[in-house]
Rosetta silent file (secondary structure, phi, psi, omega in degrees, C-alpha in Angstrom):
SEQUENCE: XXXXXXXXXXXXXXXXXXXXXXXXXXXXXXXXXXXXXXXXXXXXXXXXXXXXXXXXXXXXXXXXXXXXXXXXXXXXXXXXXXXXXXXXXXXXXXXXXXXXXXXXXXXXXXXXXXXXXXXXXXXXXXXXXXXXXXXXXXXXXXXXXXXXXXXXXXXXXXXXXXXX
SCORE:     score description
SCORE:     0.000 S_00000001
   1 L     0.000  138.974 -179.498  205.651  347.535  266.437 S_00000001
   2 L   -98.392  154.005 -126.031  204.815  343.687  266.810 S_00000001
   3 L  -100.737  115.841  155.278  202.213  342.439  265.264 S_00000001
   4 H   -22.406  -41.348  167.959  199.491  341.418  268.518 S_00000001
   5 H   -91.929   19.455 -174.534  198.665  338.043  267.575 S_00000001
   6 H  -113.902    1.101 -178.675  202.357  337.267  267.357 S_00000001
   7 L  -114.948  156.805 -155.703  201.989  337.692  271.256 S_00000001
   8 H   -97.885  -18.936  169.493  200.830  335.423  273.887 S_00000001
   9 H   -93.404  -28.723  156.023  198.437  337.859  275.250 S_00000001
  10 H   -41.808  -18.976  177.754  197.118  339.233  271.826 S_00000001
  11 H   -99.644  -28.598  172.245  196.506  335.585  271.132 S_00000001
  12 H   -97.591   28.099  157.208  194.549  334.605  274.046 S_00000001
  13 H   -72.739  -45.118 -155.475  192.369  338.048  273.618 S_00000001
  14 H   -84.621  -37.056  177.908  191.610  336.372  270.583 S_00000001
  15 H   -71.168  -58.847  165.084  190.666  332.816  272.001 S_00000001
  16 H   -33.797  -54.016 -148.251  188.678  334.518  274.725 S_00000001
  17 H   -94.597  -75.280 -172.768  186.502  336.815  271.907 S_00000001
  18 H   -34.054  -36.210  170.099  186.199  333.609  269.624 S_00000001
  19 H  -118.014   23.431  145.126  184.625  331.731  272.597 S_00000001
  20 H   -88.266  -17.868  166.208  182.607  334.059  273.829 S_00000001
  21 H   -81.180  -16.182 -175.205  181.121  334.642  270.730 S_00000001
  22 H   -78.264  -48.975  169.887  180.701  330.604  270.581 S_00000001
  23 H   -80.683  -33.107  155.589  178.739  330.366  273.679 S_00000001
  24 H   -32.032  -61.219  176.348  177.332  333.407  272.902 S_00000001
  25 H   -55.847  -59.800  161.558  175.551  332.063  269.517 S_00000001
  26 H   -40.999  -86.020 -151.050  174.607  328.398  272.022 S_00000001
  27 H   -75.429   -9.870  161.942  172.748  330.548  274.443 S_00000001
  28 H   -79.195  -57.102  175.981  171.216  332.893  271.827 S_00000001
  29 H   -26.116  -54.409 -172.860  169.916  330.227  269.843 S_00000001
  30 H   -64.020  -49.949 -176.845  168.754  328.411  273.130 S_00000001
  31 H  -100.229   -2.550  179.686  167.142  331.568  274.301 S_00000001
  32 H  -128.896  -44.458  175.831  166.165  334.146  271.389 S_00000001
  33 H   -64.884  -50.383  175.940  166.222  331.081  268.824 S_00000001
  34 L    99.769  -10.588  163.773  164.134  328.589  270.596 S_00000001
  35 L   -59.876  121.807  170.488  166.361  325.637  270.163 S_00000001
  36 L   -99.246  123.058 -177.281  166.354  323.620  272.910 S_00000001
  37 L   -54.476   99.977 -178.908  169.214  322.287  273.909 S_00000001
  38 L   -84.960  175.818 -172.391  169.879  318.587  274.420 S_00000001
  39 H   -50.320  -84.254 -165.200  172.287  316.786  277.487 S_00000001
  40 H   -42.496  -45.291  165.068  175.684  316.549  275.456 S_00000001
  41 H   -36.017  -50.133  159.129  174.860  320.239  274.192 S_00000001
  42 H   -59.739  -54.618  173.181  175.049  321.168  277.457 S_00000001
  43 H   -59.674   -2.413  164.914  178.280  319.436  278.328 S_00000001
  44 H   -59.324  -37.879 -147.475  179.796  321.215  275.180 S_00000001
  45 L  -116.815   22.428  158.309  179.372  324.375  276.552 S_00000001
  46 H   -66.311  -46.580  168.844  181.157  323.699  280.106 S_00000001
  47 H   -57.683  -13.992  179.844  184.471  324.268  278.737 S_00000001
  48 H   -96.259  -40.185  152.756  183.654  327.607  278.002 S_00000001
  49 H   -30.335  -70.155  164.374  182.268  328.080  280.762 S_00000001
  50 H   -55.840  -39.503 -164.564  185.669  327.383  282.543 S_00000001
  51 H   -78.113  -52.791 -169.970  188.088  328.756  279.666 S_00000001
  52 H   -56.368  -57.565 -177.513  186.401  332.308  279.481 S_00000001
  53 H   -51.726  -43.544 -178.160  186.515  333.313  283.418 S_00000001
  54 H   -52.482  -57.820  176.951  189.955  331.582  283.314 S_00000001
  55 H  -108.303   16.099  156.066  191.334  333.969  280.918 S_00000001
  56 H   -74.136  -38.682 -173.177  189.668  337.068  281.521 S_00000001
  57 H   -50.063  -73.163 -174.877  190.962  336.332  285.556 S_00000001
  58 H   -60.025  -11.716  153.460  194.162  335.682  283.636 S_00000001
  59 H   -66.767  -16.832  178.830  194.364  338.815  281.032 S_00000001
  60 H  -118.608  -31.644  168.951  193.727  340.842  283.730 S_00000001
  61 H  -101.154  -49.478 -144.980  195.849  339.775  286.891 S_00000001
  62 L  -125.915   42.086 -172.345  198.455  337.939  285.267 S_00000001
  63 L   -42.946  -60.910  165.099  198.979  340.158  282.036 S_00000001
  64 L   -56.055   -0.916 -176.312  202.784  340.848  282.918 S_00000001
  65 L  -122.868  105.099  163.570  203.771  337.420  284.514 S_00000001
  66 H   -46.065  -51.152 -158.461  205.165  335.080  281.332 S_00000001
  67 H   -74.479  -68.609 -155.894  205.392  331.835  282.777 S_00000001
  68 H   -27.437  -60.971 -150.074  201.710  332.025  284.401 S_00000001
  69 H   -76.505   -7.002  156.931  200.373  332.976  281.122 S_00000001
  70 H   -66.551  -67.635 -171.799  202.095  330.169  279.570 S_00000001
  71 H   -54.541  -26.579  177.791  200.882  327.736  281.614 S_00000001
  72 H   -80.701  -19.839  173.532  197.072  328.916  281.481 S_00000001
  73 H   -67.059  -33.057  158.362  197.464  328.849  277.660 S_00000001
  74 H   -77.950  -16.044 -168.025  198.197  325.145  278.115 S_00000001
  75 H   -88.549  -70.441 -169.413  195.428  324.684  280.540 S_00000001
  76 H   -22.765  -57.928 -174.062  192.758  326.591  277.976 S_00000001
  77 H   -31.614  -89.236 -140.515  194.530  323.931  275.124 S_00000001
  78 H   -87.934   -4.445  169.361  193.241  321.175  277.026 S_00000001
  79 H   -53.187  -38.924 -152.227  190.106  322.379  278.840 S_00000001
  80 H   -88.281  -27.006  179.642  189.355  323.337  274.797 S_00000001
  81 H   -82.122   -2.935  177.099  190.625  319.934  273.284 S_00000001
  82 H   -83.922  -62.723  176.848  187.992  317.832  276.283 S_00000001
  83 H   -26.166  -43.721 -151.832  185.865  320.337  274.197 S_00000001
  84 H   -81.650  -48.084 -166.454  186.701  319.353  270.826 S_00000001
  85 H   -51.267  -60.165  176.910  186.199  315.642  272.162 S_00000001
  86 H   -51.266  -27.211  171.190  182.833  316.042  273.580 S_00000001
  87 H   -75.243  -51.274  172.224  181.679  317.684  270.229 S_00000001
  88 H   -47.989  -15.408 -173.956  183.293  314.929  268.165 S_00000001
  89 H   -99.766  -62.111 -179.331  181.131  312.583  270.433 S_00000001
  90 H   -61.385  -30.873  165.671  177.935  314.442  269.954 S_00000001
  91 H   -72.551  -24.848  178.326  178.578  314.290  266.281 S_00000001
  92 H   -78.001  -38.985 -179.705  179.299  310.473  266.443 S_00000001
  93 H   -67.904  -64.963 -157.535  175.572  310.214  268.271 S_00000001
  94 H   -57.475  -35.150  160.306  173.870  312.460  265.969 S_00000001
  95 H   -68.403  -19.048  167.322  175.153  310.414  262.968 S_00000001
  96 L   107.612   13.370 -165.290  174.527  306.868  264.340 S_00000001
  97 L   -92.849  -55.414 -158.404  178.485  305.899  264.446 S_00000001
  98 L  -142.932  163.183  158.008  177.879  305.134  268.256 S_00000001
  99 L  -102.250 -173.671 -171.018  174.993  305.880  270.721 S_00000001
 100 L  -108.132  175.003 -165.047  174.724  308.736  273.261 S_00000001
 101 L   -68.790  165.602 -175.749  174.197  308.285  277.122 S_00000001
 102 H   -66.187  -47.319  173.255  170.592  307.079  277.707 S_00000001
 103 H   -60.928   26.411  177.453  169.626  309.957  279.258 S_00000001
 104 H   -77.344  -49.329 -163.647  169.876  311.274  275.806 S_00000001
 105 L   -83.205  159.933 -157.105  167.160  309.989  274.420 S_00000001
 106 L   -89.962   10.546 -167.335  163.525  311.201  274.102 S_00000001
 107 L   -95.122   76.859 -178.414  161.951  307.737  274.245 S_00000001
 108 L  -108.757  142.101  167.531  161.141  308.153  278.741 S_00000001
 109 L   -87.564  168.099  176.411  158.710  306.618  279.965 S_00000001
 110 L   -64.835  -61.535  169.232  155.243  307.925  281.115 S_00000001
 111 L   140.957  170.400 -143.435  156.240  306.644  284.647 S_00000001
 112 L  -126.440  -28.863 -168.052  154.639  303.941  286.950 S_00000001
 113 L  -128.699  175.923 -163.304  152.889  305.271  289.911 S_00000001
 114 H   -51.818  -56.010  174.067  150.203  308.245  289.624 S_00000001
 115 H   -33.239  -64.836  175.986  152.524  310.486  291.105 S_00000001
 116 H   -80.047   -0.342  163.665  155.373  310.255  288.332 S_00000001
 117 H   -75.156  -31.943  176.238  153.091  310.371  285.633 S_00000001
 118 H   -55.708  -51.629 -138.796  151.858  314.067  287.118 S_00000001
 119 H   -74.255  -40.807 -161.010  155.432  314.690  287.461 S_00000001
 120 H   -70.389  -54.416 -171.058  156.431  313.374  283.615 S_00000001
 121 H   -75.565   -8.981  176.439  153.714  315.764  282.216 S_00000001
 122 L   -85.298   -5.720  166.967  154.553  318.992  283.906 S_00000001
 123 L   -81.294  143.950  170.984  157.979  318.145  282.429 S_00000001
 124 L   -57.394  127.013  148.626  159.882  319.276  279.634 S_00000001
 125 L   -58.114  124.299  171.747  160.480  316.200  277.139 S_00000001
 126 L   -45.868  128.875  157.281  164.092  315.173  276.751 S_00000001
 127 L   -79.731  144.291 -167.906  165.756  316.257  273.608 S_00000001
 128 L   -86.439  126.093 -167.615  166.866  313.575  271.734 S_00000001
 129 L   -99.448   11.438  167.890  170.620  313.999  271.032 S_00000001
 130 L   -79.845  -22.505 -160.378  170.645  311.825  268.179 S_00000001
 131 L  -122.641   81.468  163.243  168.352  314.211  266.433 S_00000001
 132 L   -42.937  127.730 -162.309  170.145  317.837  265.484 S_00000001
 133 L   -89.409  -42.043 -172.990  167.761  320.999  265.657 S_00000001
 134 L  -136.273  140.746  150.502  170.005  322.954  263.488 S_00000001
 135 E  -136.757  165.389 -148.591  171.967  322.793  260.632 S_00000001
 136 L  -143.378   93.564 -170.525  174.052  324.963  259.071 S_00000001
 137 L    45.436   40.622  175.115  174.527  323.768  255.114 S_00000001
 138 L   105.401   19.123 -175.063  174.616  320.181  256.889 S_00000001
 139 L  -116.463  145.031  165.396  176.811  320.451  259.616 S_00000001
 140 E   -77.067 -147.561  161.767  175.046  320.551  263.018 S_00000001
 141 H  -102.600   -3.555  123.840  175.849  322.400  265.862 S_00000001
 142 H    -7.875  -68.036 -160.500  177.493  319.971  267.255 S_00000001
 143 H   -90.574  -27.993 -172.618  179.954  319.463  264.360 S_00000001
 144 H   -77.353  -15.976  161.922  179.947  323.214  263.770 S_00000001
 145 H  -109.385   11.578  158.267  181.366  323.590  267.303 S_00000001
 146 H   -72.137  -49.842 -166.876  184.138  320.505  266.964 S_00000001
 147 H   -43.365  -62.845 -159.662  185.249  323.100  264.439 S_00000001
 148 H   -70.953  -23.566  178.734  185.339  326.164  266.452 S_00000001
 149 H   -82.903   -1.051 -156.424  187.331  323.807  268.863 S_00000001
 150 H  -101.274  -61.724  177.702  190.017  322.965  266.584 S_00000001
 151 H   -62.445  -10.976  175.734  190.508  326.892  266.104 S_00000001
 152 H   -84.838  -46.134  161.122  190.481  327.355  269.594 S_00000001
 153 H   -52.415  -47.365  158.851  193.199  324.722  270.101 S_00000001
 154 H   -22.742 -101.367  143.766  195.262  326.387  267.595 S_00000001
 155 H    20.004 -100.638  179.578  194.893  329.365  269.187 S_00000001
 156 H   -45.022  -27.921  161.539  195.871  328.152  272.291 S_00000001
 157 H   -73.127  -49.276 -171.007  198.878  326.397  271.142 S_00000001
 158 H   -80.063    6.286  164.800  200.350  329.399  269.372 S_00000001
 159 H   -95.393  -43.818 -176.507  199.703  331.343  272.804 S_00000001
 160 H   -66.937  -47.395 -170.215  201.338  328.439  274.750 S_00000001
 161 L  -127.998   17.262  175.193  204.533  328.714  272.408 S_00000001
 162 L   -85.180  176.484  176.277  204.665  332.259  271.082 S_00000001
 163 L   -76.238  161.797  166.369  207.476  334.937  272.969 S_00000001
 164 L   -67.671    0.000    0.000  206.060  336.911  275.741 S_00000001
């Protein structure tokens, strides 16, 4: 019997559970945790967004078709390596090696006319993405999910070039 992860859909079973458990952990934190989530946190978790429907759709319709499932195993690779990038970016803010988009930052003004000042306080304050909410023995979550992208790329390559 051959070994499941020696198989291209045993391997993207595997990419699929690893990054559902990844976004999983983002939106429990955000929502049972209490972390709030800043702008590039969000764009982190877009790829997952896209990779997970993408290969349950594909794991399920196109178990039995080789090439397809080749080719979405290259598509995950690079939806999940935009991933890797965008984390690698958010780690480069949060350390000070570059800055982050403006609307990053938590420095907004109170606002100008009566109106947006109403508007500014009924609002949630921007999280500052320079400033990590959690870390996890120094890495943020950020850096802890360039990681998880790296294994996902893996993954995805060894799905992409294993036998049917």
């Amino acid at each position: 019997m051959e070994n499941a992860l020696n198989t291209r859909n045993g391997l993207l079973t595997l990419v699929m559970a690893v990054a559902t458990v990844a976004i999983g952990t983002a939106l429990a934190s955000q929502y049972i945790g209490g972390l709030e989530p800043c702008k590039l946190c969000y764009w982190q978790r877009n790829p997952y967004y896209i990779a997970i429907p993408l290969l349950v759709a594909a794991l399920l319709f196109l178990r039995n078709q080789s090439s397809l499932m080749k080719i979405i195993a290259w598509l995950v690779l690079a939806i999940f390596f935009i991933g890797f990038g965008v984390s690698a970016y958010h780690v480069g803010v949060e350390q000070g090696w570059w800055s982050g988009p403006t609307s990053c930052s938590s420095s907004a003004s109170l606002g100008n006319s009566l109106d947006q000042q109403i508007d500014n306080l009924f609002n949630k304050p921007r999280v500052d993405c320079s400033k990590p909410a959690w870390t996890f023995f120094g890495i943020s979550m950020a850096g802890l999910n360039a990681i998880v992208s790296i294994f996902l790329i893996i993954g995805s390559f060894k799905a992409a070039t294993a036998r049917s």
